[in-house]
C-alpha positions in Angstrom: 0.0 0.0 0.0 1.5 3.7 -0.9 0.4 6.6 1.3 0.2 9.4 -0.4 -0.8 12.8 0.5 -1.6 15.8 -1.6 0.6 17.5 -3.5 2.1 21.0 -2.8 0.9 23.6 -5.5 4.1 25.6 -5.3 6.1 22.7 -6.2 4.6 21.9 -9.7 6.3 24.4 -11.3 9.3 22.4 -10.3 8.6 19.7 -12.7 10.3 21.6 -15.3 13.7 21.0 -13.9 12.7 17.5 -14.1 14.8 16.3 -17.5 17.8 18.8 -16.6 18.3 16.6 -13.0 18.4 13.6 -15.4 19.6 14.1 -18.7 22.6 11.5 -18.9 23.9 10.3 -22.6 23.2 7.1 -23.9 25.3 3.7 -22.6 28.5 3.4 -23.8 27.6 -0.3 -25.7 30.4 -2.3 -24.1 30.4 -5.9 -23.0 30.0 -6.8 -19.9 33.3 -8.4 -18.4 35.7 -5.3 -20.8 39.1 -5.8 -20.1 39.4 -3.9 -16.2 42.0 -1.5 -15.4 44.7 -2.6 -12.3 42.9 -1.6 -10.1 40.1 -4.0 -10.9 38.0 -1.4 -12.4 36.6 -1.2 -15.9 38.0 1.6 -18.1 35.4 4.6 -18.7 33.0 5.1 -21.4 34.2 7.9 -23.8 32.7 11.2 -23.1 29.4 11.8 -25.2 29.2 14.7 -27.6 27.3 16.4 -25.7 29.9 17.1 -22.5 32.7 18.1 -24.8 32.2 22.1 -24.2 32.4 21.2 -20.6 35.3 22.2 -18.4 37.0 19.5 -16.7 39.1 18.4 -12.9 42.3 17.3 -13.1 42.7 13.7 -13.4 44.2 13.6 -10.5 42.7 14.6 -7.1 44.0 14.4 -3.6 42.5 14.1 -0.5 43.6 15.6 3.1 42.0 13.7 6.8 41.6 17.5 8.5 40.3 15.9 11.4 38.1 13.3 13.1 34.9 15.1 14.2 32.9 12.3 16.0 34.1 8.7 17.5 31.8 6.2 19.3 29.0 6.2 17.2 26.7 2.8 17.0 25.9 1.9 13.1 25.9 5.5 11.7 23.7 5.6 8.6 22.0 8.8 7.4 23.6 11.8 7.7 22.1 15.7 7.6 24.2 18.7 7.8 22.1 21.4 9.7 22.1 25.2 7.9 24.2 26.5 10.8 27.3 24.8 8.9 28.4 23.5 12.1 26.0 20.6 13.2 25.4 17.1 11.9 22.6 14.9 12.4 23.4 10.7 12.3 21.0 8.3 11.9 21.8 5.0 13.7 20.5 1.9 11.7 20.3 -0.6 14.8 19.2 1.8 17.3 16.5 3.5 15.1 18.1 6.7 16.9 19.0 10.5 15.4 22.1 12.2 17.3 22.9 15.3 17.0 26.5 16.6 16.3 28.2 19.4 17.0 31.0 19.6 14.4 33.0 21.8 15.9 33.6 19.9 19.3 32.4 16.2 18.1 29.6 16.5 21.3 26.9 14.1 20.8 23.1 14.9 21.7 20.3 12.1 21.2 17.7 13.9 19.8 15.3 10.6 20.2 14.7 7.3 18.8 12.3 6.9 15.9 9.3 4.5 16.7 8.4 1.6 14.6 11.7 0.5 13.5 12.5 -3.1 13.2 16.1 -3.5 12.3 17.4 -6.3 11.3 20.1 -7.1 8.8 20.6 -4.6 5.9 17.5 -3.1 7.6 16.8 -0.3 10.0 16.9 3.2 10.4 18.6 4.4 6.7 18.4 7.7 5.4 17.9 10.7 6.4 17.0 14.2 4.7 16.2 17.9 5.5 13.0 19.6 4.5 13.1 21.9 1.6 11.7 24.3 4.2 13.4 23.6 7.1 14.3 27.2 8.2 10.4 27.4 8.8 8.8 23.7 9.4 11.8 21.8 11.0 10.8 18.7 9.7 13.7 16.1 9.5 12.4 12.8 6.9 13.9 9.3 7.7 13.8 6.3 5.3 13.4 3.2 7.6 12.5 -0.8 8.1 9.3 -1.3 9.8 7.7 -4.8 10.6 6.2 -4.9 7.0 7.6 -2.8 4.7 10.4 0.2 4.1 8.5 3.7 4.6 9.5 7.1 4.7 8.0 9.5 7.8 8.9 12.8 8.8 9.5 14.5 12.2 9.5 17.9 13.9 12.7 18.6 15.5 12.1 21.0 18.4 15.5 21.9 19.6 13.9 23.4 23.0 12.9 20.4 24.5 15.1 17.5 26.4 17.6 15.9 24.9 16.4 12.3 23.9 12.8 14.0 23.6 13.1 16.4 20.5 11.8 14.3 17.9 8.2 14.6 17.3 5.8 11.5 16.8 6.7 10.2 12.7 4.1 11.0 10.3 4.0 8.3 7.7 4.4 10.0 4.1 4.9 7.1 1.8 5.1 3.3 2.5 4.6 0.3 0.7 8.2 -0.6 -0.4 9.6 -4.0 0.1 12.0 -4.9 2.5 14.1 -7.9 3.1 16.8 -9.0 5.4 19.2 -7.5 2.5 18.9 -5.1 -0.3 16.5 -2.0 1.0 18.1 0.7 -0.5 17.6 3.7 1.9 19.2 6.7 0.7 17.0 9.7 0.2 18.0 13.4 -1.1 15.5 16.5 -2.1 16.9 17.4 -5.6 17.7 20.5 -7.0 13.4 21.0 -8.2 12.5 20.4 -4.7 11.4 16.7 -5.3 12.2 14.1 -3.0 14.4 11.2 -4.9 14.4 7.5 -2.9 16.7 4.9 -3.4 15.3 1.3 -3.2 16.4 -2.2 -2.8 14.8 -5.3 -4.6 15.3 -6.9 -1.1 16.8 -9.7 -2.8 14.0 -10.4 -5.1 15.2 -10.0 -8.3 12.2 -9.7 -10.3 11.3 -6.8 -8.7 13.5 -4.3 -10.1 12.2 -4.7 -13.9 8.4 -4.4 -12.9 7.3 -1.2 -13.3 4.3 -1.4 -10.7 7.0 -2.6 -7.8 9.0 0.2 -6.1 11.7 -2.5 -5.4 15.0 -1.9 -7.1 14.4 1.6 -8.3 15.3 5.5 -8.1 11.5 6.8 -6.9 10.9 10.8 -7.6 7.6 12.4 -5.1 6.3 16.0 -4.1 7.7 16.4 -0.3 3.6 15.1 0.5 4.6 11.5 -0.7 2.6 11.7 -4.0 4.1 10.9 -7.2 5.9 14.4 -8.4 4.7 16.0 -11.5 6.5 15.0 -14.5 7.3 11.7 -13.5 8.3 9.3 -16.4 5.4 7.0 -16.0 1.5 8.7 -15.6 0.8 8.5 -11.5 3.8 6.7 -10.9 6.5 7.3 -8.5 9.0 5.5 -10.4 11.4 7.7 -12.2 14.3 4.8 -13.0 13.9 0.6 -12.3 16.3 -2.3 -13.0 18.2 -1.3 -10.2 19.5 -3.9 -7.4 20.2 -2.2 -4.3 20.7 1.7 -5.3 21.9 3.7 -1.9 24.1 6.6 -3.3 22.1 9.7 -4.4 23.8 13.4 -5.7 24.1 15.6 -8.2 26.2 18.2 -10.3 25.6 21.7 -10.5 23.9 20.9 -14.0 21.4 19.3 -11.7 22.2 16.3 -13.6 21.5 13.1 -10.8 23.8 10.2 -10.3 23.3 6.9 -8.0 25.5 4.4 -7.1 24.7 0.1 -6.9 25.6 -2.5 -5.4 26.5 -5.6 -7.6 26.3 -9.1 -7.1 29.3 -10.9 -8.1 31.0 -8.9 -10.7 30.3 -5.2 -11.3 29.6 -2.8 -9.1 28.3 0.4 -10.4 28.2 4.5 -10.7 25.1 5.8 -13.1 24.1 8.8 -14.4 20.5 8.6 -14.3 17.8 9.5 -17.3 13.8 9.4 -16.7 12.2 6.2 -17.2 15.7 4.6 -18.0 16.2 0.7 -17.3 19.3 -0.2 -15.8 19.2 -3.7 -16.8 19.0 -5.7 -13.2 18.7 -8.5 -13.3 19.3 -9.3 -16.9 22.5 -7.2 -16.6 25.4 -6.2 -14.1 27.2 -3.8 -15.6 27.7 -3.0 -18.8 25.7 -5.3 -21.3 25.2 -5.4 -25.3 21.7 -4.9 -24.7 20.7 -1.3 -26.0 17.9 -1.3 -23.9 19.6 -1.3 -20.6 21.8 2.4 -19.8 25.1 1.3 -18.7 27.1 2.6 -16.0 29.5 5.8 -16.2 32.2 3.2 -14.7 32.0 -0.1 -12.7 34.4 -1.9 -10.3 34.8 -5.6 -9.2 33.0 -5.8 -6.0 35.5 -6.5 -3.8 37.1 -2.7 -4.6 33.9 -1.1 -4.3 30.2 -2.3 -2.5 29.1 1.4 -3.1 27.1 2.9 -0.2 26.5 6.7 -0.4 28.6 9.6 -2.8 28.5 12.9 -3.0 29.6 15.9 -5.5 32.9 18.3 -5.1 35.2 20.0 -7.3 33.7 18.4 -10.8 33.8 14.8 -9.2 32.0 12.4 -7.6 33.2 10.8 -4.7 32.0 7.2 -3.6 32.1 5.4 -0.1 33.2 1.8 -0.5 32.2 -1.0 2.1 33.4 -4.1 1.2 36.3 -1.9 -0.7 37.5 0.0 2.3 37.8 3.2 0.3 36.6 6.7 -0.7 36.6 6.5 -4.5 37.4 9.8 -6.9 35.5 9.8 -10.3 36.4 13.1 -12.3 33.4 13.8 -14.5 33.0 15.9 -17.9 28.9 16.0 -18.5 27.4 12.5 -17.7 31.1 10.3 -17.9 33.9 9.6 -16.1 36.9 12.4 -17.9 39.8 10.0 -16.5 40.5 7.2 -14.5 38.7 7.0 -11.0 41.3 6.9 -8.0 41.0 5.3 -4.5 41.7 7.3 -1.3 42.3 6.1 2.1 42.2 2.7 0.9 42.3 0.2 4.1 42.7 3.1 7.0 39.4 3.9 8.0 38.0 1.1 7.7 34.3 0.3 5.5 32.7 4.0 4.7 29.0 4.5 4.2 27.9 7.8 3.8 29.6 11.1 2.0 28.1 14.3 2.0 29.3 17.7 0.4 30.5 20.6 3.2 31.3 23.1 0.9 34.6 24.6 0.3 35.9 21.1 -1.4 35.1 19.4 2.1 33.1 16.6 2.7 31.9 14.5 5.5 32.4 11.0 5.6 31.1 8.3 7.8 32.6 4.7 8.8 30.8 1.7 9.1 32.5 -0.8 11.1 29.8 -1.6 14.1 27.5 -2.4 11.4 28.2 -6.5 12.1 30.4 -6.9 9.2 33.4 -5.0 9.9 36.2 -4.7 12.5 35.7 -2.1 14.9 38.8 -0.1 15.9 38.6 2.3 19.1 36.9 4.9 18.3 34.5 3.4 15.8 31.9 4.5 14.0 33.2 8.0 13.6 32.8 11.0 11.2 35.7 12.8 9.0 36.4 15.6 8.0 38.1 15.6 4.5 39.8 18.1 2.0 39.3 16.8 -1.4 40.4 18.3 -5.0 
């Protein structure tokens, strides 16, 4: 069952932003299983036509650890920069719980837990998001596991009561999408047109991701009520791309073009750049096929270098937490492709990474996930960086 609730008139006019946060070029055509680079990544697609006028990073980046700003978090998920610049807020996937952080001093307030949560496994409290109109509603959204389904709510957060008692009671905005013990997505972002963008899981039922009428395995686009948001590929839908298989990074350029990253099975993870109504292929294809029906990813590494969890944008690159790769990943982009070779970062020091999110001034926050039951907890762990990136 989807909840829906009626759309905001203010944002239809957003819808015509709607092919500018998607417009990627066309898949690059290559077999799957292309010769792989060293590094056990596949070489790039050529850039299209189209991203030729555009300027473009170096090829090579760096990357700078300014500082540790939290330790002792418990499975740190979501993560919300406040507007002050200097607060965080960290979603805990096995204690359905939102902290707060100061950034400056790495203090940690618990806002409150978030009722209904039933983690287990991949599942739990996922991600989190900011109202468009925070400044004036305070609402924080959360993407979560319940008992039957994943569902997205939304909370007040009233700074001015007790700590642990801040959050107000969830208000369920959409629900309906399947969960598993593995593969429910999570990841959710408001876009550039004020839209809310959701990334699902097939939760490890393939044939999900390819049927239109499921919202497992796909990139899902809805008005901040929960109702399908003008514009949408599909007439009343909420699905905006499908034949994905576990889709939990979510960012985009300052074209407001949108990119996601995915989890593989066996061979290829990936990194799209993601079109309207486009079919990614799962589970006919990982990675790149010869199927010119499916959009191929802008790049795609063996899993074991990769297991993609959240990216972000910065200085004309995408940068992409690996799990299972133990690494932040650089992919320099001109348009909708990779302009170079991606490089890895802090490969093996910090441990799995899950979450990246843009601080401005080429800084990003980044989160570890080590207490998450599949890695190996250091003192100190889960924490939050601080990085300078180029």
């Amino acid at each position: 069952m989807i909840v829906r609730r009626r759309a905001v008139p203010a944002l239809l006019a957003a819808a015509a932003l709607l092919l500018a946060a998607g417009c990627s070029g066309s898949g690059s055509g290559a077999p799957a299983g292309a010769a792989s680079s060293p590094a056990g990544m596949s070489s790039p697609a050529s850039p299209s036509g189209s991203a030729t006028a555009e300027a473009t990073p170096p090829a090579k980046g760096t990357v700078k650890v300014l500082r540790t700003v939290a330790t002792g978090l418990d499975t740190p998920w979501g993560l919300a920069p406040l507007p002050d610049g200097g607060s965080l807020l960290v979603a805990s996937r096995d204690r359905a719980t939102i902290t707060l952080v100061d950034a400056r001093t790495g203090r940690k307030t618990l806002l409150g837990e978030v009722p209904g949560v039933s983690p287990q496994g991949e599942g739990g409290l996922l991600g989190i998001a900011l109202s468009p109109d925070y400044a004036s509603d305070r609402m924080i959204y959360a993407y979560f596991t319940s008992a039957s389904d994943n569902r997205i709510v939304r909370m007040l957060y009233d700074p001015k009561k007790p700590a642990g008692e801040q959050l107000g009671a969830p208000d369920t905005v959409f629900k309906g999408i399947p969960k598993g013990f593995i593969h429910n997505g999570g990841r959710i972002a408001f876009g550039p047109d004020g839209m809310l963008y959701v990334g699902t899981g097939e939760s490890g039922q393939r044939g999900l991701s390819r049927d239109k009428e499921s919202l497992g395995g796909k990139i899902l686009r809805l008005t901040p009520e929960g109702e399908p948001a003008p514009g949408n590929p599909f007439p009343d839908s909420p699905v905006y791309s499908y034949g994905h298989r576990n889709v939990q990074g979510l960012a985009w350029d300052d074209k407001q073009r949108l990119f996601a990253s995915e989890f593989g099975q066996d061979t290829w993870d990936e990194l799209n750049a993601i079109a309207p109504g486009g079919d990614y292929g799962w589970p006919e294809a990982e990675g790149r096929s010869d199927d010119p029906g499916f959009r191929d990813p802008l790049v795609q590494w063996h899993t074991d270098d990769a297991s993609p969890s959240g990216i972000a944008v910065a200085e004309g690159s995408v940068w992409m937490a690996g799990l299972k790769g133990k690494r932040l990943w650089r992919i320099p982009l001109k348009g909708t492709e990779a302009s170079a070779e991606p490089q890895a970062f802090l490969t093996g020091e910090y441990g799995r990474l899950r979450t990246v999110v843009a601080a401005g001034g080429g800084k990003l926050w980044v989160t570890t996930s080590n207490t998450d039951g599949r890695g190996d907890p250091k003192d100190g762990d889960d924490r939050v960086l601080e990085l300078q990136v180029s």
